[in-house]
N, C-alpha and C positions, 0 to 999 in steps of 0.2 A: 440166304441160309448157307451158313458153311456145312460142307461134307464131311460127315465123319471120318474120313478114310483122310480126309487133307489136316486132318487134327488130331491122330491117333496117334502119330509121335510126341504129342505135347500134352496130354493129358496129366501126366505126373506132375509136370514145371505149371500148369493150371493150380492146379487140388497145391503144391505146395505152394505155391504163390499167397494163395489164399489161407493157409491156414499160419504161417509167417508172421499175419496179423494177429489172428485167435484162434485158439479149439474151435472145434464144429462139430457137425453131426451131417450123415448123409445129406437129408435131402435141404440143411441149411445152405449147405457147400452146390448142390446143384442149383437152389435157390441163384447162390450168390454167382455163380457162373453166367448163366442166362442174363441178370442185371448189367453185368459187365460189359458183355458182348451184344447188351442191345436185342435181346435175343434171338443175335443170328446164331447161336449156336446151341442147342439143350442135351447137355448130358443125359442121356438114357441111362436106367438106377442100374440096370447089369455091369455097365459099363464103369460109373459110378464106384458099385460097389467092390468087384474087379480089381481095379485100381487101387483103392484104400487099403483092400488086404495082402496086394502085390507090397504097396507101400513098407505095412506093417513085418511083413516077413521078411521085407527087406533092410529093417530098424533104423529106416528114412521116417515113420510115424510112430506113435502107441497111440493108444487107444484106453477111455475109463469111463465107467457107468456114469453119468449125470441125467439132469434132469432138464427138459426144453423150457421156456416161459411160459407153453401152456400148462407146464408141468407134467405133460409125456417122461416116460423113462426113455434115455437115447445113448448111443453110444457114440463118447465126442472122440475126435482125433487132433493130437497136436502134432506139427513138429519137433523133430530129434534136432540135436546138434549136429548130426552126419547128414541129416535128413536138407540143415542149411547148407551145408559144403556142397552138398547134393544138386540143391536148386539154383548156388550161385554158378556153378560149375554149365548146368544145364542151358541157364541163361546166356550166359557165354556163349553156348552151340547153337543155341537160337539166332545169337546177333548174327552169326559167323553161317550161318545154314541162308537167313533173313535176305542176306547182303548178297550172297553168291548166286540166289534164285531172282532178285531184284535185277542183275545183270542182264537177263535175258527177260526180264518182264517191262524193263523201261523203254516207252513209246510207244508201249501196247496199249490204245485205248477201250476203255470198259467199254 
């Protein structure tokens, strides 16, 4: 299980990762988190939700009433256009953060 504290910088470049592909709704996007990660990792909804409104106020997301396939009312979240510059930018510090921590982790066995 990953620790929150080791993936609290990455939370944003997750949720926009994911919504790149489609709108979503909270607990689709944690859904689809956990899947990804094999569930080593599960976003807690505080955290979650946190996040999506840091997003929205920071007009990297918006936000619109729809409705789930069970037919729930839900509020989805898409990506912005800044919101993409945002994530490819982000991804980039990833590679670049990825590489530089891999330096002192190689020949470290598990």
């Amino acid at each position: 299980m990953i620790s929150a504290d080791a993936i609290r910088g990455y939370i944003d470049l997750m949720i926009l990762s994911l919504l790149r592909r489609t709108p979503s709704y909270a607990y689709e996007i944690a859904q689809q988190i956990s899947d990804v990660t094999g569930d080593e990792y599960a976003i807690k909804q505080t955290t979650l939700y946190s996040a999506v409104k840091r997003l929205e106020s920071s007009a990297l997301v918006t936000s619109y009433p729809g409705t789930s396939k069970s037919g729930k009312p839900r509020t989805y979240y898409q990506i912005t256009a800044q919101g993409l510059e945002y994530l490819t930018a982000k991804a980039l510090e990833w590679r670049h953060t990825k590489a530089v921590v891999d330096r002192f982790t190689e020949g470290i066995d598990s």
